[in-house]
C-alpha positions in Angstrom: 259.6 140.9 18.7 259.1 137.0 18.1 258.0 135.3 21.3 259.3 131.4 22.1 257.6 129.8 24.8 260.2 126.9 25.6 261.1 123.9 28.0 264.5 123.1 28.0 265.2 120.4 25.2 261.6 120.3 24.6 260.0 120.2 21.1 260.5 123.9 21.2 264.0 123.4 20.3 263.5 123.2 17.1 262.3 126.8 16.4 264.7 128.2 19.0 267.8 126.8 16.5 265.7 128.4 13.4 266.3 131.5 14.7 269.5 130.9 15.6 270.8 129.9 12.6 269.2 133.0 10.8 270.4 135.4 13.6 266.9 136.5 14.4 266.0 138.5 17.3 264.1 137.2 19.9 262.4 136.8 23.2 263.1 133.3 25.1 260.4 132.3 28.1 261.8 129.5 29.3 258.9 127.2 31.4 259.2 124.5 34.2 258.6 121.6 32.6 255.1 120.5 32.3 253.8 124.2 32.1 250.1 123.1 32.1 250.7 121.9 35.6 253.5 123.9 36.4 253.5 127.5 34.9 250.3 129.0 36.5 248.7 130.9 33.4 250.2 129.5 30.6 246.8 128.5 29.4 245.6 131.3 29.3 248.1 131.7 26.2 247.8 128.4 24.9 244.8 126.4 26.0 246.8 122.4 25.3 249.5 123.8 27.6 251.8 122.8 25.6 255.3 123.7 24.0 256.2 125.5 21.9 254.3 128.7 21.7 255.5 131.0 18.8 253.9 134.5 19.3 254.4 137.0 16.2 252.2 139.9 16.0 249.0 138.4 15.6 250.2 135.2 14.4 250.4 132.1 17.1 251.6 128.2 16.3 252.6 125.4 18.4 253.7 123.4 16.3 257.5 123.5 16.2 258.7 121.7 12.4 256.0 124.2 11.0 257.5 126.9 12.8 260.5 126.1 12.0 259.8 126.3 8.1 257.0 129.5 8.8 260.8 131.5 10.5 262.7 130.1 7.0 260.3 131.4 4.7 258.2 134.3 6.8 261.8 136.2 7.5 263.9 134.9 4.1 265.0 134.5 2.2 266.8 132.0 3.7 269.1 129.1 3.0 267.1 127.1 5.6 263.9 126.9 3.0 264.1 124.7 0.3 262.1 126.6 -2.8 259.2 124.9 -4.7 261.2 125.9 -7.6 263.9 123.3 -6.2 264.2 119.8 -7.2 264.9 118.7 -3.6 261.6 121.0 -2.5 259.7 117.6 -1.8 262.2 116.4 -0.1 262.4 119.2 2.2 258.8 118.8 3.2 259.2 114.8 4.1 261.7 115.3 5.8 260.4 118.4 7.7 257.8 116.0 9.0 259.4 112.6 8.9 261.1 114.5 12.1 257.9 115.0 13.7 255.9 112.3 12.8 257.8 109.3 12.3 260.8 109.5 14.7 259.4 111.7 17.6 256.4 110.4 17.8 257.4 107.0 19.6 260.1 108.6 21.6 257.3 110.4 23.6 255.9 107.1 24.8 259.3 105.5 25.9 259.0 109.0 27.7 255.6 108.4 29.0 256.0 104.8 30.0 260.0 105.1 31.3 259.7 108.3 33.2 256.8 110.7 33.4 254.1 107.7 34.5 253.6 106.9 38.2 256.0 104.0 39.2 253.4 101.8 39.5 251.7 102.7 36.1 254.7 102.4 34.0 254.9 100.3 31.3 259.4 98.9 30.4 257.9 96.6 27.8 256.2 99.4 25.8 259.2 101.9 26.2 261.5 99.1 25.1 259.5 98.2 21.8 259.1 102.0 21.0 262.6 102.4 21.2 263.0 100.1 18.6 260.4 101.3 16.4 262.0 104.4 16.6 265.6 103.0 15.8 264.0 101.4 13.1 262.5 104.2 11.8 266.4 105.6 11.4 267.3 103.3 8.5 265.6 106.1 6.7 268.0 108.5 7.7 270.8 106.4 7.6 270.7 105.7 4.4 269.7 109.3 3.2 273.3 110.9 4.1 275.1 107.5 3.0 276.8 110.2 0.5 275.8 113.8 1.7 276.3 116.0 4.2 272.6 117.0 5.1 269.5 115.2 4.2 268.6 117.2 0.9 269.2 120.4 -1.7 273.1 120.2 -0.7 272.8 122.0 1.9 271.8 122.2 5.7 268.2 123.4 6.2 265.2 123.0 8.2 264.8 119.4 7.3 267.7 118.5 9.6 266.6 121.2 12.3 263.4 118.8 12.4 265.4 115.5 12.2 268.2 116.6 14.3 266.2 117.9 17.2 265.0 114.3 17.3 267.9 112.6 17.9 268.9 115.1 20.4 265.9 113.4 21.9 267.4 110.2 21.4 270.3 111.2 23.6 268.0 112.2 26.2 266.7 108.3 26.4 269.8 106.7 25.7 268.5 105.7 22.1 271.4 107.2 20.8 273.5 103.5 21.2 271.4 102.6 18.7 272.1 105.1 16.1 274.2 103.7 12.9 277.4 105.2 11.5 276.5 107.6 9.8 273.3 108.7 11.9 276.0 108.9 14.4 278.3 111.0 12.0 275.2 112.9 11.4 274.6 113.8 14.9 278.2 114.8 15.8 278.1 117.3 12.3 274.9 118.6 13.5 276.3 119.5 17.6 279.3 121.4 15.7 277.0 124.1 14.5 277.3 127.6 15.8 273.7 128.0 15.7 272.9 124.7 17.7 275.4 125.6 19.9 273.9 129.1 20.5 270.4 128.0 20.9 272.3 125.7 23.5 273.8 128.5 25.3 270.6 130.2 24.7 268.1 128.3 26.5 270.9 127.4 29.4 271.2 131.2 30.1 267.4 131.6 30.3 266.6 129.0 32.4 269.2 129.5 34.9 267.6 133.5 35.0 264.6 131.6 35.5 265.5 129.5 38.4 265.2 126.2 36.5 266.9 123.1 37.5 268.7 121.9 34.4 269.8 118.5 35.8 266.5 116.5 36.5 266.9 113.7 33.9 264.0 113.7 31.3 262.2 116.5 33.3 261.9 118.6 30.0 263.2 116.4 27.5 259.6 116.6 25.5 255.8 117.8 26.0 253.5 114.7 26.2 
């Protein structure tokens, strides 16, 4: 049985609505958000304390667009992988970690320095000017699905689970009044999935069975 260690809205998101999509089964641990400080033991699993934590047999990652594409490819075939025998295959992989790289990576520094920071150490310029970088950074993506549905191979794959996890982030922070018209169309096309729903359901059930306060704004919107 596949193990997801998960925060709600958290990275580990992204895996979670893999599996989803593929109809995998699975076993959900949903943590208090930070585990390192909050979930006494987690490190004994992962040492970074950090989310996600994918445990299959003996394999172990914490990285969630790579295991997002190790569930597409490790249990396919599946739609969600994009073949090296594709034309769109190099595509697949930019985009895989354009969602990573490029656009979450500054949204966990308006994090840092709008919410999880001290009062007194917190920093509005530095969330405001990530913000735009990461809006910025969206022009990418805006342009991308100008005339397609999903951002590559015709078809919806783990390039948008990486991508769209991202601006569910966004919506977290209130980037998401930034977001152009067809990011925004993007977005909405994305929500209306069954399997984003069902990860949604998923992760609500489990954390409620856990005890966990879903309502805390940005209390486990992302690991920092």
């Amino acid at each position: 049985m596949i193990e997801l260690y998960h925060c709600v809205d958290a990275r580990s998101f992204r895996p979670l609505w893999t599996m989803e999509e593929m109809g995998l089964a699975y076993e959900l641990k949903v943590l208090p958000f930070p585990p390192r400080a909050r979930a006494p033991g987690y490190k004994t699993l992962n040492p970074l304390g950090t989310i996600p934590l994918l445990l299959d047999g003996p394999v172990r990652m914490t990285e969630s667009s790579a295991i997002s594409h190790y569930l597409a490819t490790r249990y396919g075939p599946s739609s969600l992988a994009v073949d090296p025998s594709e034309d769109d295959y190099g595509a697949f992989l930019n985009w895989t970690h354009f969602g990573e790289a490029t656009l979450t990576f500054p949204q966990t520094l308006v994090l840092r320095y709008s919410r999880f920071e001290p009062p007194e150490r917190r920093q509005p310029q530095v969330a405001k000017d990530y913000g735009q970088w990461f809006l910025a950074r969206l022009r990418a993506i805006e342009a991308a699905i100008e005339d397609r549905e999903y951002l590559c191979a015709g078809r919806f794959t783990v390039a948008d689970v990486s991508v769209g996890y991202s601006l569910l982030l966004a919506t977290t922070l209130g980037l998401d009044e930034g977001f152009g018209p067809n990011v925004a169309a993007y977005w909405a096309r994305l929500q209306q999935r069954e399997g984003y729903q069902s990860a949604k359901a998923s992760q609500r059930a489990a954390a409620e069975k856990a005890g966990l306060d879903l309502g805390i704004p940005g209390a486990s919107a992302a690991d920092k």
